[in-house]
LOSEBA-297813 format. One record per atom (N, C-alpha, C, O): x, y, z. Coordinates in steps of 0.1 Angstrom, whole numbers, padded with zeros to 4 digits, always signed. Layout:
BEGIN
XYZ
...
END
This chain:
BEGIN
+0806+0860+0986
+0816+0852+0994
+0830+0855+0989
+0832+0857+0977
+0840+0854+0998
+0854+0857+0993
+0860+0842+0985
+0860+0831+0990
+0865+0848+0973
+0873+0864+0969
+0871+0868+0962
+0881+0870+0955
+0852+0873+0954
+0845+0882+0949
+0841+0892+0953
+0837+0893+0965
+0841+0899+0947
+0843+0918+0952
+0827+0920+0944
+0822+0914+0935
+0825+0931+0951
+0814+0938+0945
+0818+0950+0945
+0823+0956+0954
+0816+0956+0932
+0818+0969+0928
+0803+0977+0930
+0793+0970+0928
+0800+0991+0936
+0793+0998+0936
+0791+1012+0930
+0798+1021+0933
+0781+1014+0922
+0781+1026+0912
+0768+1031+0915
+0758+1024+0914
+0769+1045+0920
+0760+1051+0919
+0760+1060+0914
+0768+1068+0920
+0753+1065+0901
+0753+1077+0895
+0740+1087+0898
+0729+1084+0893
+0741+1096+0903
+0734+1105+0912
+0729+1112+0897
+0735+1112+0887
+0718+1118+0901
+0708+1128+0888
+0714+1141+0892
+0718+1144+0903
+0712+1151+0878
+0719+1166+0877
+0712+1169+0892
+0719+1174+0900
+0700+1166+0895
+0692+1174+0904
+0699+1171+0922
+0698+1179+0931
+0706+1160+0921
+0715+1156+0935
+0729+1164+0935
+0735+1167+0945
+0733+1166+0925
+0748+1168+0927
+0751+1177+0938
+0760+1174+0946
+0745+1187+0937
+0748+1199+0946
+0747+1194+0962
+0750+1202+0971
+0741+1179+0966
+0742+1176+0978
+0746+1166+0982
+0742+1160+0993
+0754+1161+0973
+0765+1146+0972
+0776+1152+0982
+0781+1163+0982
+0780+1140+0990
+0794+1142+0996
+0803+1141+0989
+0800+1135+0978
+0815+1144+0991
+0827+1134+0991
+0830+1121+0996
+0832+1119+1008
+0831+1112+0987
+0830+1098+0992
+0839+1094+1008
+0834+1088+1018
+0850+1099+1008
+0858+1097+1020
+0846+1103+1033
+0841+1096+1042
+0843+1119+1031
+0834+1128+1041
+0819+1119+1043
+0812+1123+1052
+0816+1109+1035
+0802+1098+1039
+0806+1084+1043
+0800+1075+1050
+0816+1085+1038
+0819+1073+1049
+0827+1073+1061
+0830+1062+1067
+0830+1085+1065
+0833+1091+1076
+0819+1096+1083
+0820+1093+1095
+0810+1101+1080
+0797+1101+1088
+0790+1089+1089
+0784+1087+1099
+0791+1080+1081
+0783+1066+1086
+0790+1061+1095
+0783+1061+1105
+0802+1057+1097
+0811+1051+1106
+0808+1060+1124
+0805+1055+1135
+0811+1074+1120
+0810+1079+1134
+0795+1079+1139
+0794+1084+1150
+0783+1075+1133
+0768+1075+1134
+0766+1062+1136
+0754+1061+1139
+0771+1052+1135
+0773+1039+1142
+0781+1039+1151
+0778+1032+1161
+0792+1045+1152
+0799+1047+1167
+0792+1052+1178
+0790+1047+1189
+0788+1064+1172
+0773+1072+1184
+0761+1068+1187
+0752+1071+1195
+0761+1054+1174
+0748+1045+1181
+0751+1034+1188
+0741+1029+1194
+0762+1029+1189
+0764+1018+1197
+0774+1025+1209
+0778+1017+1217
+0776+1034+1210
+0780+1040+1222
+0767+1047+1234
+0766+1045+1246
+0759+1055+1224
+0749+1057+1230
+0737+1056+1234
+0731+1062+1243
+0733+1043+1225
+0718+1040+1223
+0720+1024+1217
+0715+1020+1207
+0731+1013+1226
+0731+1003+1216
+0720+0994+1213
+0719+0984+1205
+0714+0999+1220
+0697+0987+1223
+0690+0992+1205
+0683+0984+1199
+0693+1007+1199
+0693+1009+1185
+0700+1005+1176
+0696+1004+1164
+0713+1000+1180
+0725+0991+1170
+0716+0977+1166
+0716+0973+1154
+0709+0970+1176
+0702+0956+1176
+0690+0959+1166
+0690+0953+1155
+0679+0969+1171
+0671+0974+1156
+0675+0974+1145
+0670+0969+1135
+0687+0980+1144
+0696+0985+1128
+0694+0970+1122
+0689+0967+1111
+0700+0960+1134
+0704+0949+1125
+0695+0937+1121
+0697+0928+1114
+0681+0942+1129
+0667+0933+1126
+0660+0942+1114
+0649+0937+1111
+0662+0949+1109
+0654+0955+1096
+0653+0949+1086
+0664+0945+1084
+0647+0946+1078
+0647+0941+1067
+0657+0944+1053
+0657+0938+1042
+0666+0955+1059
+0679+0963+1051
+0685+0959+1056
+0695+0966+1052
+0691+0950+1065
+0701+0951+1077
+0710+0945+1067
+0720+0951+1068
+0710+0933+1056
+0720+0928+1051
+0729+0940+1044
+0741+0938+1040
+0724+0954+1042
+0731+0964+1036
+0741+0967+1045
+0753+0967+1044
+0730+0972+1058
+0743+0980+1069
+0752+0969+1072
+0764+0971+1074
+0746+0955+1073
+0763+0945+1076
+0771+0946+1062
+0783+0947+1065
+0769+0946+1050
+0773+0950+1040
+0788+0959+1046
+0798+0955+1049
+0781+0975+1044
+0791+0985+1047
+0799+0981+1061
+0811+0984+1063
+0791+0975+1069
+0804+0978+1083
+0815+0963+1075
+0826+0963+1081
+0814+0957+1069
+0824+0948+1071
+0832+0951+1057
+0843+0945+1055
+0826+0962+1046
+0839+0965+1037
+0842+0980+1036
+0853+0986+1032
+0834+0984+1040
+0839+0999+1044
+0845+1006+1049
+0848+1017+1045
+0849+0999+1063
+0870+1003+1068
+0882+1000+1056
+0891+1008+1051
+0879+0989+1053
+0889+0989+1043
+0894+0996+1029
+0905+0997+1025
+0881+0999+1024
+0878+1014+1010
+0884+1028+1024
+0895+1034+1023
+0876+1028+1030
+0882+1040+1032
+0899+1044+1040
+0904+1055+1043
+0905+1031+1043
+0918+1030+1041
+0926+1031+1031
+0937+1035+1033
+0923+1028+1019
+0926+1028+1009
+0926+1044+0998
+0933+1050+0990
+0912+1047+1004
+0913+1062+0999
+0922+1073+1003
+0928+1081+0997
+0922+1070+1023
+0932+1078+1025
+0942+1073+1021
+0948+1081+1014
+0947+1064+1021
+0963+1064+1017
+0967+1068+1003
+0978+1071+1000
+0954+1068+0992
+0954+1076+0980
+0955+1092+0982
+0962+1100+0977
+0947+1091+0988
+0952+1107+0997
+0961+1115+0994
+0963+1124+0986
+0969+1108+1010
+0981+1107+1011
+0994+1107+1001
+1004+1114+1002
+0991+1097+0991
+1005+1096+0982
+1001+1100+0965
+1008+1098+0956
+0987+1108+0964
+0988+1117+0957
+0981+1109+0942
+0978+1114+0931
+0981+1094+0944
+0980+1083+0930
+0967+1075+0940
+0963+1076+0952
+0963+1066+0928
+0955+1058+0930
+0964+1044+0938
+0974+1038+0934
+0957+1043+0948
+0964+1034+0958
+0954+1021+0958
+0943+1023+0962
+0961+1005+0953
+0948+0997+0952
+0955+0983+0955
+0967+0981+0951
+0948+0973+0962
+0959+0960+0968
+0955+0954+0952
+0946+0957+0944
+0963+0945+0952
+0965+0935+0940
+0956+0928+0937
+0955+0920+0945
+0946+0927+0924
+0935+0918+0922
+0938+0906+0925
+0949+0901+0922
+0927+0898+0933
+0926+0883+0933
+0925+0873+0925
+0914+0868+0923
+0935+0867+0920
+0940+0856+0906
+0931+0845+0907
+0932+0835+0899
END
């Protein structure tokens, strides 16, 4: 609950590296693969969200626009771009 953050670390094995994305390039394919599922198939968006994982995918759609705003605009200005910790 806000305004605790969860930090996420995954450290992938020698044997994955070679098929890791770029963090921005995966959460740009999750985002457009929920857009193509609730555009196309939303009666599949409703499954997504009855799974027993489902607290994950509500997880990502509700902090995952905002990281990847933030990356781009790190991007963009070349530095680490980050809003002000919560006091």
């Amino acid at each position: 609950m806000p305004p605790y953050r969860k930090n996420y670390v995954y450290l992938s094995p020698d044997i994955e590296q070679a098929h890791r994305l770029p963090q921005i390039l995966s959460i740009y394919a999750f985002v457009y693969y929920l857009g193509s599922v609730t555009r196309y198939r939303p009666y599949f968006f409703d499954d997504l969200l009855n799974r027993p994982d489902a607290a994950h995918i509500e997880e990502l759609i509700s902090n995952v626009p905002q990281q990847f705003l933030f990356l781009i605009a790190s991007e963009f200005a070349g530095r680490e771009v980050a809003h002000a910790p919560i006091v």
